[in-house]
DRENPA-3360 file (N, C-alpha, C; in nm, 2 decimals, always signed):
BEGIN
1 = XXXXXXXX = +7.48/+10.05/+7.99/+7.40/+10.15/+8.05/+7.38/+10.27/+7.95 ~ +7.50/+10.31/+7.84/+7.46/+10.39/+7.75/+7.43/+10.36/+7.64 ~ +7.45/+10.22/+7.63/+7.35/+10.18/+7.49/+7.51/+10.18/+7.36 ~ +7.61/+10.20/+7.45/+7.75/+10.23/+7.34/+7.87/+10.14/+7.39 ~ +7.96/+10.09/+7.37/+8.10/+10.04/+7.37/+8.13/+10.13/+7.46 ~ +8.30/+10.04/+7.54/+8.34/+10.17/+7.68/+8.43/+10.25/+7.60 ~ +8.49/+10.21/+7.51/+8.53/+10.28/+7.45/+8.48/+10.42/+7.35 ~ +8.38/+10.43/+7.32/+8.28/+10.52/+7.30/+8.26/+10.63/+7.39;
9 = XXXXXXXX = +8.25/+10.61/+7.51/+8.13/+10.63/+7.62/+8.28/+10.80/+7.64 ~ +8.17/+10.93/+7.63/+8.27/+11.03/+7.65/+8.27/+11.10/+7.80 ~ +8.35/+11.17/+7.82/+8.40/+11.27/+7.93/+8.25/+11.26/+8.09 ~ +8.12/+11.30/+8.01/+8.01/+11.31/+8.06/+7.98/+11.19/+8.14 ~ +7.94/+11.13/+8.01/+7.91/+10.95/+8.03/+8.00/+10.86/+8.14 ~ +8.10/+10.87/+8.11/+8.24/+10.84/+8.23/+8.20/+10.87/+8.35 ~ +8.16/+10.99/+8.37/+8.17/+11.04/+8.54/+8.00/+10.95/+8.59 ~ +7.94/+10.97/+8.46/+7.76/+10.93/+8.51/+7.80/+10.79/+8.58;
17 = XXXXXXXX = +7.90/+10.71/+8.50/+7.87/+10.55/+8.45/+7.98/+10.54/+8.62 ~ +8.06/+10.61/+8.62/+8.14/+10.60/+8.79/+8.03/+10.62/+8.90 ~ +7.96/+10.70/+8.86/+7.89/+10.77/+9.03/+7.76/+10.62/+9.00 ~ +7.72/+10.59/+8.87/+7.62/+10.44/+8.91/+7.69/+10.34/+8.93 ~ +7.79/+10.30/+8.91/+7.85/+10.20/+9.00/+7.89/+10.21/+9.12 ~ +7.92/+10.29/+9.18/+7.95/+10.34/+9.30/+7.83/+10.35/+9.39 ~ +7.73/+10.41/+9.33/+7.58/+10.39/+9.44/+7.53/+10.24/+9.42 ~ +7.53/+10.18/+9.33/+7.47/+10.07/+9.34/+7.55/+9.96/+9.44;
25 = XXXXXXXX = +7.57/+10.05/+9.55/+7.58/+9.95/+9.68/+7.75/+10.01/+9.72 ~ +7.81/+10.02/+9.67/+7.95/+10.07/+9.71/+7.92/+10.13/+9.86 ~ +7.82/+10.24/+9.86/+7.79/+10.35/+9.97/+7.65/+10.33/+10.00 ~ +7.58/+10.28/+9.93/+7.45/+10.24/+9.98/+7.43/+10.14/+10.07 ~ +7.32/+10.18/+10.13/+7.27/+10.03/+10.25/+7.19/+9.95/+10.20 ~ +7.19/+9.84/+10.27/+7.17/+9.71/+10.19/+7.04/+9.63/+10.31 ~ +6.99/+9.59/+10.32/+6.90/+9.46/+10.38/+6.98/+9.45/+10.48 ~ +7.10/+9.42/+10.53/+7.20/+9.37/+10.66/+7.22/+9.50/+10.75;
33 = XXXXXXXX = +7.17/+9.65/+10.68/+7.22/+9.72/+10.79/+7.31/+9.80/+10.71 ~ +7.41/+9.78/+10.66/+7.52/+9.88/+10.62/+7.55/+9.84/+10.50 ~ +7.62/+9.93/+10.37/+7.62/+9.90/+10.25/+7.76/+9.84/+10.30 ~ +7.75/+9.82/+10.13/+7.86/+9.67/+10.10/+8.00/+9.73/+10.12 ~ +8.03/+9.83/+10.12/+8.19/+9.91/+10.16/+8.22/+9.85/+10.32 ~ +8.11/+9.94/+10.40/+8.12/+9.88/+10.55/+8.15/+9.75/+10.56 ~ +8.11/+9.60/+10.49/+8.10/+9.52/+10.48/+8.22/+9.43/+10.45 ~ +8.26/+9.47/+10.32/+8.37/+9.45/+10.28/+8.48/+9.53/+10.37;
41 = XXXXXXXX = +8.48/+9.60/+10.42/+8.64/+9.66/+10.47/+8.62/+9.59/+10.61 ~ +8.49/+9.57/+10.64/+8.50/+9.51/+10.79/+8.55/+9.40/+10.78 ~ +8.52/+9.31/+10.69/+8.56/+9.17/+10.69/+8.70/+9.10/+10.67 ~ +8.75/+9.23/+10.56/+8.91/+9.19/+10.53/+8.97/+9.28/+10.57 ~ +8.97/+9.41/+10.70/+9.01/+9.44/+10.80/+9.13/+9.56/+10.70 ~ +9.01/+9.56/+10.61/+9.04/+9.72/+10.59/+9.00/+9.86/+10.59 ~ +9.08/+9.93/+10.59/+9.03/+10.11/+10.65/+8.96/+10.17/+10.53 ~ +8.98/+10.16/+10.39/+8.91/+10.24/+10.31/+8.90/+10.14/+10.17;
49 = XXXXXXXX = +8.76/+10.18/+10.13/+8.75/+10.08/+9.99/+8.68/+10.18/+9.91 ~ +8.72/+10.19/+9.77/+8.66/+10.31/+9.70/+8.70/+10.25/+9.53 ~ +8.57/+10.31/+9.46/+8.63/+10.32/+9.30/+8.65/+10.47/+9.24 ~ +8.72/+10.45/+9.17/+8.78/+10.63/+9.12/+8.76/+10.63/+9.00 ~ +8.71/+10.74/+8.93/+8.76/+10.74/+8.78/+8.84/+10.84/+8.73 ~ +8.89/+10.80/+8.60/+8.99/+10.90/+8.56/+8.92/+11.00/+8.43 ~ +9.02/+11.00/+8.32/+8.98/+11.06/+8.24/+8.91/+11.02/+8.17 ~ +8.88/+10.90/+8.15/+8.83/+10.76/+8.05/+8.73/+10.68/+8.12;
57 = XXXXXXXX = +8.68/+10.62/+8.10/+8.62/+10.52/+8.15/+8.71/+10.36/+8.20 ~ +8.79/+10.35/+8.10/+8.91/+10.23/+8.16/+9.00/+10.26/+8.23 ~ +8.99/+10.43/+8.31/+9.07/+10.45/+8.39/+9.03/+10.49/+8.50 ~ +8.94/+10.40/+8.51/+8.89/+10.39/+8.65/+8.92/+10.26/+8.75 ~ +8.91/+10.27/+8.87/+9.02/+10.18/+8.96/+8.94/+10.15/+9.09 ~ +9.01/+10.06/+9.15/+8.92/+10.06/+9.28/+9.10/+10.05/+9.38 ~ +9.02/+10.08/+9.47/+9.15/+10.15/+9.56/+9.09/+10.05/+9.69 ~ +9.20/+10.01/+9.75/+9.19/+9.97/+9.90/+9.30/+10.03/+10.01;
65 = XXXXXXXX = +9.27/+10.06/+10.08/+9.39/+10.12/+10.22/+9.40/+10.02/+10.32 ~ +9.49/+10.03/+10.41/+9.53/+9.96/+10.51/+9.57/+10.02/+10.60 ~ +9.55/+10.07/+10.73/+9.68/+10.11/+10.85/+9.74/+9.98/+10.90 ~ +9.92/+9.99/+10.84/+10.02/+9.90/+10.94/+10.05/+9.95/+11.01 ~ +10.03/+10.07/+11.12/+10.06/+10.12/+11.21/+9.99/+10.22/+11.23 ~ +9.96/+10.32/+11.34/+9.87/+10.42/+11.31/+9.93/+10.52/+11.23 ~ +10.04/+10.53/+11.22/+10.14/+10.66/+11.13/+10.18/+10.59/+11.00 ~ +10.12/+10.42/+10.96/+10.18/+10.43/+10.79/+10.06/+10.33/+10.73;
73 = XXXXXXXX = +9.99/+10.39/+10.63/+9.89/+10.36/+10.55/+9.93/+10.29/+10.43 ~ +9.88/+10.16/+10.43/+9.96/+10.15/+10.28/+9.83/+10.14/+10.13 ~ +9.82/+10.18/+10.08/+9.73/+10.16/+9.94/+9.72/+10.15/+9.83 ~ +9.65/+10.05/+9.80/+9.64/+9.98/+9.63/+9.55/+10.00/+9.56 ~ +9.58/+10.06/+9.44/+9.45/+10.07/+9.30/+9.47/+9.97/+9.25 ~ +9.37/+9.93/+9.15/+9.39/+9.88/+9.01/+9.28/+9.87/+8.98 ~ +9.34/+9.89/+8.83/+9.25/+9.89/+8.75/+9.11/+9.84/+8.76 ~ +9.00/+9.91/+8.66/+8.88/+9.81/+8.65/+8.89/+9.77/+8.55;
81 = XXXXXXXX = +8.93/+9.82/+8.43/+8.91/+9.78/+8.31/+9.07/+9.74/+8.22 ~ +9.16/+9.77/+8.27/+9.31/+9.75/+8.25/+9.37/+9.65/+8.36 ~ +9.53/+9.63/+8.33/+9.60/+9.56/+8.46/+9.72/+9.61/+8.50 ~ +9.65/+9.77/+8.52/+9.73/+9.86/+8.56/+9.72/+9.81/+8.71 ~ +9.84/+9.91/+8.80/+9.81/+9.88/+8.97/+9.89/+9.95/+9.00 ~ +9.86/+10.04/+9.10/+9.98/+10.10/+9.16/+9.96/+10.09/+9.34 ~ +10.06/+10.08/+9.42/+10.12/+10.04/+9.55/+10.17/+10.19/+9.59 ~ +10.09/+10.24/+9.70/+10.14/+10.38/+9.78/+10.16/+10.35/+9.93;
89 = XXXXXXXX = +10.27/+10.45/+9.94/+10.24/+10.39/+10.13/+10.22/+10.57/+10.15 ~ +10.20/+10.58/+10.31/+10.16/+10.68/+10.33/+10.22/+10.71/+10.45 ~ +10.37/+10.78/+10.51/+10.36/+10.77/+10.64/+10.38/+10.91/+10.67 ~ +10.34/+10.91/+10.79/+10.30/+11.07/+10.92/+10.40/+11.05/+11.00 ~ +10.51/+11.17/+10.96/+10.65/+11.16/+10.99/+10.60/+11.26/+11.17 ~ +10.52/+11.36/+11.18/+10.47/+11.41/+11.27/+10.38/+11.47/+11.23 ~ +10.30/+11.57/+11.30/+10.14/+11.63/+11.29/+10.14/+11.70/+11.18 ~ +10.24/+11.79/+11.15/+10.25/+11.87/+10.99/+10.33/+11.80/+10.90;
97 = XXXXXXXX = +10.37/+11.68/+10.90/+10.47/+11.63/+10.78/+10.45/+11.48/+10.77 ~ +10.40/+11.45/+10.64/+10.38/+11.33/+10.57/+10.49/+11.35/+10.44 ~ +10.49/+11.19/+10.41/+10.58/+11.12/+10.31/+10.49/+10.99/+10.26 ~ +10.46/+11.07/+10.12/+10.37/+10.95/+10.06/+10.47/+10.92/+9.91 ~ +10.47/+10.78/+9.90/+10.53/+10.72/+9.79/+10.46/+10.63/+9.73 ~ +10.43/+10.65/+9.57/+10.36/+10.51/+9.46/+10.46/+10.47/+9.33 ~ +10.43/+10.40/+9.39/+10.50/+10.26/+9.25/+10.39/+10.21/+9.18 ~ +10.41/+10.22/+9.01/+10.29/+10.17/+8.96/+10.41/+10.20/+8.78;
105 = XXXXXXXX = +10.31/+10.25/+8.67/+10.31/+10.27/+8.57/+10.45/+10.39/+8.59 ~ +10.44/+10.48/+8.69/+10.55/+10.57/+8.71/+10.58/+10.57/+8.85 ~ +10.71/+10.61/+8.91/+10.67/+10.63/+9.05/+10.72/+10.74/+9.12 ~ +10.68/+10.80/+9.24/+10.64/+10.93/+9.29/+10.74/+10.95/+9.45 ~ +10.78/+11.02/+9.44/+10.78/+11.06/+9.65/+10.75/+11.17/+9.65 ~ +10.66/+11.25/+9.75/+10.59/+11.36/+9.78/+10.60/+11.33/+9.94 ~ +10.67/+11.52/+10.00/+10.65/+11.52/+10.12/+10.52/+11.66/+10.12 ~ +10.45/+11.67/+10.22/+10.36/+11.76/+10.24/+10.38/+11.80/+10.40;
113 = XXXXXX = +10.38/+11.96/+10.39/+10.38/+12.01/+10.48/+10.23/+12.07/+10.58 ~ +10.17/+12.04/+10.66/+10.03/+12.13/+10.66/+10.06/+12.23/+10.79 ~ +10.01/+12.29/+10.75/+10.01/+12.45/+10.88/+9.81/+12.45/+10.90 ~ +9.80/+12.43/+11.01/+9.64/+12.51/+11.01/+9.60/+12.61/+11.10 ~ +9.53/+12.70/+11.03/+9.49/+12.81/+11.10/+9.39/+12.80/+11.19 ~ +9.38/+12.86/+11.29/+9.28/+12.91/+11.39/+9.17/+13.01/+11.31;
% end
């Protein structure tokens, strides 16, 4: 699409080259009624399907989620252009406190507190 190697392709070109793969049907509608996201997550009976990019163009990923329960989310990237992968779960300990953990290239535990204002 830019006429260059991915390796080439800079900071600009990256975000352009994510957001046209991503419309070309990810979130767009299709002839059946609903784009191919709806389609795909309906079928293999998942909650969220997305591609992300990073700072590169080979660091971009496609992500799938799952709820195993209504309080624990589990989700997977990998790679588009590597065979990188990383595995998060997500659980909602109560209404202001989660505990999200990923295993991958490094791995993380993060608790989050939310307070919301009126």
């Amino acid at each position: 699409m830019t006429g260059k190697s991915l390796s080439a392709v800079n900071a600009q070109e990256n975000t352009a080259l994510i957001g046209a793969i991503a419309s070309l049907g990810l979130s767009g509608s299709s002839g059946y009624g609903q784009g191919i996201t709806e389609r795909v997550t309906s079928k293999l009976g998942l909650e969220s399907l997305s591609i992300g990019g990073g700072d590169t163009l080979q660091d971009s990923a496609l992500g799938l989620g799952k709820y195993l329960s209504p309080d624990l989310l589990m989700r997977y990237k990998v790679g588009l252009f590597d065979r990188q992968s990383v595995l998060g779960i997500e659980y909602t300990l109560n209404e202001h406190l989660k505990l999200k953990v990923e295993s991958g290239i490094s791995q993380s535990v993060e608790f989050s507190y939310t307070i919301e204002k009126d």
